[in-house]
C-alpha atoms as one frame of an Amber mdcrd trajectory, in Angstrom:
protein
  65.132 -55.366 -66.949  62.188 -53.518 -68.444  60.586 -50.642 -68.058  57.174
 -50.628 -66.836  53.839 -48.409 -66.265  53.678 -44.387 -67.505  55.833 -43.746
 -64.657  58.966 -45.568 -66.353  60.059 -47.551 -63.339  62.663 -50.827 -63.855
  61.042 -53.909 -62.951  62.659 -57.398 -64.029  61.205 -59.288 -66.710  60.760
 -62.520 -65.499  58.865 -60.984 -62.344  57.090 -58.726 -64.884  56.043 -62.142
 -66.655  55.551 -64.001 -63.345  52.875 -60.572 -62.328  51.329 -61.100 -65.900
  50.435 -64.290 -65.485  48.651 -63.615 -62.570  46.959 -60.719 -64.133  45.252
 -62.979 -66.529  44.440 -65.623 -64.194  42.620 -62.830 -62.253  41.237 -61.140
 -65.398  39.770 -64.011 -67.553  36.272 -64.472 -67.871  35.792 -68.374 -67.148
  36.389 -69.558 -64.464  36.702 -66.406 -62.086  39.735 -66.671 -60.141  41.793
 -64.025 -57.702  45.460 -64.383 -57.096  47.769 -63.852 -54.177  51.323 -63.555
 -53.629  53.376 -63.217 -50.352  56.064 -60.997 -49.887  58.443 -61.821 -46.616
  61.659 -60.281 -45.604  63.083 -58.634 -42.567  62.524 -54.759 -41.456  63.676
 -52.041 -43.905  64.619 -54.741 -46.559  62.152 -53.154 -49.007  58.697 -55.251
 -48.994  56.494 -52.834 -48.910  57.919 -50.613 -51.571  58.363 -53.846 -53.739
  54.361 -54.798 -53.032  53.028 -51.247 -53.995  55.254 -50.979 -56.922  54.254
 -54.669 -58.214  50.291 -53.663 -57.120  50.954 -50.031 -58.896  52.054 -52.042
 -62.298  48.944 -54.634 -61.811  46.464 -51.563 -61.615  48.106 -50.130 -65.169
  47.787 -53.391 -66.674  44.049 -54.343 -66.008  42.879 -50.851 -65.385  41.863
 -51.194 -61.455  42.236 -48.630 -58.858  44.886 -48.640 -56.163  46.257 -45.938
 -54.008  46.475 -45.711 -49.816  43.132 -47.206 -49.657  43.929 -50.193 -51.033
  46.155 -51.019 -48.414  45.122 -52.565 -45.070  46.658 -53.174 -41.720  43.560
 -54.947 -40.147  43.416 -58.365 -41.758  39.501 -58.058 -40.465  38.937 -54.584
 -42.409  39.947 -56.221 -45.122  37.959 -59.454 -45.131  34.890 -57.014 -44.615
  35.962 -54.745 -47.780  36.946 -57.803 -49.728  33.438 -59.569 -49.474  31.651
 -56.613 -50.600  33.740 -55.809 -53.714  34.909 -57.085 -56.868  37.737 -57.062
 -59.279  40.155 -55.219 -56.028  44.156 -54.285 -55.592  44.138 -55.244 -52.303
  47.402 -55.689 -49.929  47.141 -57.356 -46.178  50.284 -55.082 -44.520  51.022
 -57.203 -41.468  54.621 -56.191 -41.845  53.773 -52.632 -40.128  52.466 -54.862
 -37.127  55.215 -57.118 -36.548  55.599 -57.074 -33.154  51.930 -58.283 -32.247
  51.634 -61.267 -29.716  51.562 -64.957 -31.700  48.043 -65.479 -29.790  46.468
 -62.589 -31.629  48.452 -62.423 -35.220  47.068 -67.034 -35.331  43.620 -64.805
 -34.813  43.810 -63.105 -37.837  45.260 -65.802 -39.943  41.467 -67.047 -39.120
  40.304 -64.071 -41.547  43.014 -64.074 -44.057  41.582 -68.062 -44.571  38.174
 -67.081 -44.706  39.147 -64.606 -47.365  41.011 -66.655 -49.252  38.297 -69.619
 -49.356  35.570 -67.629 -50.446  37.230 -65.120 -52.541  38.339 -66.863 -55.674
  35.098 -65.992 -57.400  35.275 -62.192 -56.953  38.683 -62.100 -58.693  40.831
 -59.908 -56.462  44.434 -59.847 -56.364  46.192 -60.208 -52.959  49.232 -58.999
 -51.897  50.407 -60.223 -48.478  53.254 -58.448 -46.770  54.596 -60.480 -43.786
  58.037 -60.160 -42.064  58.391 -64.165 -42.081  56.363 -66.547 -43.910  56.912
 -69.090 -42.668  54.157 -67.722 -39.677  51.840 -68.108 -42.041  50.059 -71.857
 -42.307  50.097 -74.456 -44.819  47.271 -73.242 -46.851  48.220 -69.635 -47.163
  52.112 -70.199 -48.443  51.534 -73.594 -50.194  48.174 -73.990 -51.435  46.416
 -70.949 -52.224  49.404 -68.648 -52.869  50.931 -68.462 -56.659  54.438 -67.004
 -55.140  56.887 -65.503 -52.561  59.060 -63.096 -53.019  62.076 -62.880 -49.911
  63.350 -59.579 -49.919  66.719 -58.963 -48.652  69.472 -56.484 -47.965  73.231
 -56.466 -49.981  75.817 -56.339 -47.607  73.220 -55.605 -45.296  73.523 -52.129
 -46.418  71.618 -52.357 -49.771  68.063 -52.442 -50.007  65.552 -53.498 -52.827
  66.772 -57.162 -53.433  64.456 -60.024 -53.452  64.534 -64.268 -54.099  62.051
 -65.089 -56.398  59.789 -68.218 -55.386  57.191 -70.166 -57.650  54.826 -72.077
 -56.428  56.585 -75.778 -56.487  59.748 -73.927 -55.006  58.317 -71.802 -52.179
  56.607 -75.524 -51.201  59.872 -76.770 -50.686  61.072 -73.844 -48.917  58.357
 -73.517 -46.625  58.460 -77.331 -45.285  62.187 -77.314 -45.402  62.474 -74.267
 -42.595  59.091 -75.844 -40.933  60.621 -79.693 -40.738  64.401 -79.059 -40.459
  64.801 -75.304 -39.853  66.880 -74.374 -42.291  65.903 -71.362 -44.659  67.893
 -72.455 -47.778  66.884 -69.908 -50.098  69.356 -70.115 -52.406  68.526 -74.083
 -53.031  65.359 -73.274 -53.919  65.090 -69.973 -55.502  63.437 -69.742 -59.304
  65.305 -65.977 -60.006  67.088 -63.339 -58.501  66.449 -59.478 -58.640  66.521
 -55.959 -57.597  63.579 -53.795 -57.329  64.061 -49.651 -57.471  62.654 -47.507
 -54.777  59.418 -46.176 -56.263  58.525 -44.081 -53.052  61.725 -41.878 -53.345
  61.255 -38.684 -54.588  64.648 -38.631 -56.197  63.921 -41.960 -58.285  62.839
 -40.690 -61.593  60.630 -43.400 -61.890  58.903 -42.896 -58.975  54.866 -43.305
 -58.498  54.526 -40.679 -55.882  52.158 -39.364 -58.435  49.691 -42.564 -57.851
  50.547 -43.366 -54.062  50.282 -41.133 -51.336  52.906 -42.116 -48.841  51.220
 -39.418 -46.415  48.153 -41.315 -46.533  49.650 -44.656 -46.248  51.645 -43.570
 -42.572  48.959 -42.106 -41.884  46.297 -45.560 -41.887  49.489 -47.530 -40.278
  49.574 -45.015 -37.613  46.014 -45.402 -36.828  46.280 -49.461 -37.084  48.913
 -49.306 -34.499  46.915 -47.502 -31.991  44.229 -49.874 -32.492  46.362 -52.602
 -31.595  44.568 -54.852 -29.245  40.923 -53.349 -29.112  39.397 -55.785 -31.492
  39.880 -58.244 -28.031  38.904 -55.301 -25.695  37.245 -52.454 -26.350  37.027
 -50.574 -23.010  39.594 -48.384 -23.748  42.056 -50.372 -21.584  45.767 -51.799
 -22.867  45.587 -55.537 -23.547  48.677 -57.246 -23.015  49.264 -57.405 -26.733
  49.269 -53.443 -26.749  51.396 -53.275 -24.017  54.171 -55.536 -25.626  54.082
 -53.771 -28.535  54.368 -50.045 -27.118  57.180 -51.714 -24.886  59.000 -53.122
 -27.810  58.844 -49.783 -30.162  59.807 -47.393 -26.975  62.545 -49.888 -26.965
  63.410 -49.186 -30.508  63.284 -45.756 -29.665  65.441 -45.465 -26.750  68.193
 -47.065 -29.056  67.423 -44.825 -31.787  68.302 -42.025 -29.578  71.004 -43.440
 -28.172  72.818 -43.827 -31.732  71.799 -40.458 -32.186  73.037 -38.684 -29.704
  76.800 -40.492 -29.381  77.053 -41.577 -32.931  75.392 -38.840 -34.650  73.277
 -41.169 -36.746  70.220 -39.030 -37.544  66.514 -40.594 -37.259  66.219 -40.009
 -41.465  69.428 -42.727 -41.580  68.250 -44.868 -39.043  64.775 -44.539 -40.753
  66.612 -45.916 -44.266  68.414 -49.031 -42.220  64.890 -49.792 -40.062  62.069
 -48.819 -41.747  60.502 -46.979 -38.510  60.489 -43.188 -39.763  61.224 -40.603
 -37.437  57.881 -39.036 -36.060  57.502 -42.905 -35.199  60.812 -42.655 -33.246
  59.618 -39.206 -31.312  56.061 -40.447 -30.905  57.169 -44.121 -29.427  59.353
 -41.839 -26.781  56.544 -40.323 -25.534  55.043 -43.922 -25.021  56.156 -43.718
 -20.886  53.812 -40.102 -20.142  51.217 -41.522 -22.619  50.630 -44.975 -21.366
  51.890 -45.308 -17.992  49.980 -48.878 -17.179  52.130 -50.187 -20.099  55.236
 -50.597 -18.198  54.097 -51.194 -14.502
């Protein structure tokens, strides 16, 4: 492992050589290119610490900007922000909305193409956070993207460990669980490795300097209450809202559960899940707050 950026974090050096790469790709002069790279795993397994981290190193090395506002939970903000700019940090959180229907989440995959077909020349570099990839079509995961990282849990206790994919390898992966359903990652895999927890304020390495975690909640909080009113905006629930306030008052009804006979505190379910706790308290409100969501 080295150590990277002014904030000293540990980052593996073949992924530090893999993100270098892809620095100059999206650096050079001629021909302008951008680069992307997809980051999949399940809930609480790490990806989005892993992304900012890897997008926090990225802005050291070629002197861009990236912070909370980088970071974007509506794949159609982002295609608007994208074409305007130049030379971006950008990262396509889809991870924080998870549970949308299939219907609308194939809707957006309509923008992240767009994006990706016109944005070679404006030399951005994409960071796509996904719970599974293999949602994602043909020409996100095998043509356009450079790599995949899978991140994982050890024991399923351990967080921050990811499967490293290049671009021949996370081909094969992709059509192997598409064509015979099998997610073989350890076949395929190019490297293993373990990424530190750069949002913890007790990591000494730690970027909390650079990324505003606050902020961050904060725009996923708002992109989850706009779930659904890019189909309908009257103000009314669309049936995509309504699943997903279903499925996280769901979530929060076990939370409480655990809580109150096993003592588990929100903070530790918060570390296992992902969901932090004023999600948990705000999702058990959903019942007084959105009544027509569960008639």
């Amino acid at each position: 492992m080295v150590m990277v950026t002014e904030n000293k974090f540990y980052m593996e050096k073949l992924l530090k050589e893999k993100l270098d790469k892809m620095i100059a790709r999206c650096t050079q002069d001629k021909p302008k290119l951008d680069a992307s790279i997809v980051c999949s795993g399940d809930e609480g397994t790490g990806k989005s610490t892993l992304i900012i981290g890897a997008a926090h190193y990225v802005a050291t090395e070629t002197g861009r900007t990236f912070n909370a506002d980088n970071v974007f939970f509506s794949i159609r903000d982002l295609f608007e922000y994208a074409k305007k700019t130049e030379d971006q940090i950008l990262v396509w959180d889809e991870a924080a909305l998870g549970g949308m229907a299939a219907e609308h989440f194939n809707k957006d995959q309509i923008f992240l193409i767009k994006l990706l077909m016109t944005a070679r020349k404006k030399r951005h570099f994409l960071f796509i956070n996904i719970p599974k990839f293999w949602k994602l079509t043909e020409y996100i995961i095998v043509d356009r993207s450079l790599g995949l990282i899978q991140t994982y849990s050890k024991n399923e206790e351990e967080n921050g460990y990811y499967i490293y994919f290049n671009k021949k390898a996370k081909e094969k992966l992709y059509y192997c669980i598409k064509q015979k359903k099998q997610r073989r990652y350890r076949k395929y895999k190019t490297f293993w490795g373990k990424f530190p927890d750069v949002l913890d304020k007790d990591y000494k390495g730690n970027i909390l300097n650079k990324f505003s975690v606050a902020d961050y909640e904060k725009k996923k909080d708002e992109a989850i209450a706009k779930i659904g009113q890019d189909d309908k905006g009257d103000g009314h629930l669309t049936r995509y809202h309504k699943a997903y306030i279903r499925h996280a008052y769901g979530y929060a009804m076990v939370a409480k559960h655990l809580k109150e006979t096993q003592g588990i505190s929100y903070n530790n379910l918060c570390k296992i899940s992902g969901i932090t706790s004023s999600n948990v308290k705000e999702a058990l409100e959903f019942p007084q707050k959105h009544e027509d969501a569960f008639l």
